[in-house]
C-alpha positions in Angstrom: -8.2 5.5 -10.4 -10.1 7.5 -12.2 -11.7 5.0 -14.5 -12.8 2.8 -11.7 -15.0 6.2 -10.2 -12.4 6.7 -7.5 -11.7 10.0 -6.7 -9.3 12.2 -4.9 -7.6 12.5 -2.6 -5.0 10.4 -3.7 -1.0 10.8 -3.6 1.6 9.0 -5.5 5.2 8.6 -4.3 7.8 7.2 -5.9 10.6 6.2 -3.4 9.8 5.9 0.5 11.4 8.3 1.9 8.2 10.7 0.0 6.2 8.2 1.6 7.6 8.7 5.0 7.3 12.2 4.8 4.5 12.6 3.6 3.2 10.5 6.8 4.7 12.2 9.1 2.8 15.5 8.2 -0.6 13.8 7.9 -3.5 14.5 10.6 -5.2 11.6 9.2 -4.3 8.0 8.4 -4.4 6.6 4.4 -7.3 5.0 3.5 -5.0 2.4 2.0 -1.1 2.3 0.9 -0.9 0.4 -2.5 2.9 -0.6 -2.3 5.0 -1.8 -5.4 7.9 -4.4 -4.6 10.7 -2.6 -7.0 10.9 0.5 -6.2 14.0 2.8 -6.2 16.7 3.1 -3.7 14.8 0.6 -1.3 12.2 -1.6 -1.5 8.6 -2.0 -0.9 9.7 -4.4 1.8 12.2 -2.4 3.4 9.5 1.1 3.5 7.0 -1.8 5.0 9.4 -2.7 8.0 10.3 1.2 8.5 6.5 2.0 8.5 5.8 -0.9 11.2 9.0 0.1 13.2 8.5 3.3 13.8 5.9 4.0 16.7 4.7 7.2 14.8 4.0 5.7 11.8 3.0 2.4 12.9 -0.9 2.5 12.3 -0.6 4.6 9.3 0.0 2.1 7.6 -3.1 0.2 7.7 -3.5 -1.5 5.2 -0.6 -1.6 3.2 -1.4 -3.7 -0.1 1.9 -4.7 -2.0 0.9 -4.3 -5.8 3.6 -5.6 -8.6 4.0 -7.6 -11.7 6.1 -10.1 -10.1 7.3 -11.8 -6.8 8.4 -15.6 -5.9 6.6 -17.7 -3.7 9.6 -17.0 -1.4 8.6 -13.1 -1.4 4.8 -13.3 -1.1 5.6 -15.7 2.1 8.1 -12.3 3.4 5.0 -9.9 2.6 3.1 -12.0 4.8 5.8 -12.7 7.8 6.6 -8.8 7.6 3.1 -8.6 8.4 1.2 -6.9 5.1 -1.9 -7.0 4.4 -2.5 -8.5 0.9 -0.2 -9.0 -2.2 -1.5 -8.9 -5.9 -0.3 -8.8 -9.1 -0.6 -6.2 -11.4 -2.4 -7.9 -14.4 -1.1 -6.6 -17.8 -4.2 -6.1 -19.4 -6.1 -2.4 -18.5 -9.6 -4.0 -17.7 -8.4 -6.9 -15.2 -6.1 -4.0 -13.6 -9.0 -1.8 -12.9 -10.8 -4.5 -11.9 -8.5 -6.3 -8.6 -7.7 -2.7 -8.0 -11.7 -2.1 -7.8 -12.0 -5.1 -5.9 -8.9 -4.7 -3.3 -10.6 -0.8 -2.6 -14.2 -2.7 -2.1 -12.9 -4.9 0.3 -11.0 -2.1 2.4 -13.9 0.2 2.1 -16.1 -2.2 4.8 -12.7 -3.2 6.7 -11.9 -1.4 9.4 -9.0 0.3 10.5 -7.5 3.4 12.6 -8.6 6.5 10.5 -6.1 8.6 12.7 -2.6 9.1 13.3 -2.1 8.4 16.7 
């Protein structure tokens, strides 16, 4: 983040449930929720249907961007069906990675989206 001039606030969370949490205290919605597909205890799918099924957290969670170094054609289809909001792939080397992840936050940045929790 910081080498693409991004700067805080940012969180990182680990499992969902510190996701979860985390929304439920916020006054304000995420600018963006970067979502890996393996994650521990449950994954990125399952904290993307929890998110969209729960009336309290439903719009903070716009967009939600799964981000991971691998998926079948099968899962991409799911991210899409649950709905999400984009899937990439994590490239292995450092300067591609900077760059999709500068190009998924330039895209967001002119998007709009609820900037509230409702």
């Amino acid at each position: 983040m910081e080498k693409i001039g991004t700067h805080p606030p940012y969180s990182f969370f680990k499992r969902g449930d510190e996701l979860v949490d985390y929304l439920l205290g916020a006054t304000e919605s995420p600018f963006i929720i970067l979502c890996d597909v393996n994650l521990p205890g449950e994954t990125g799918f399952d904290i993307k249907k929890r998110l969209a099924e729960d009336s309290r957290l439903k719009y903070t969670s716009v967009p939600l961007i799964f981000w991971s170094t691998a998926a079948s054609e099968k899962q991409i289809q799911y991210v899409y069906d649950l709905p999400a909001q984009g899937f990439f792939f994590k490239p292995s080397d450092f300067a591609e990675l900077c760059e999709t992840l500068e190009t998924i936050l330039d895209y967001w940045q002119k998007s709009q989206h609820p900037k509230r929790v409702v």
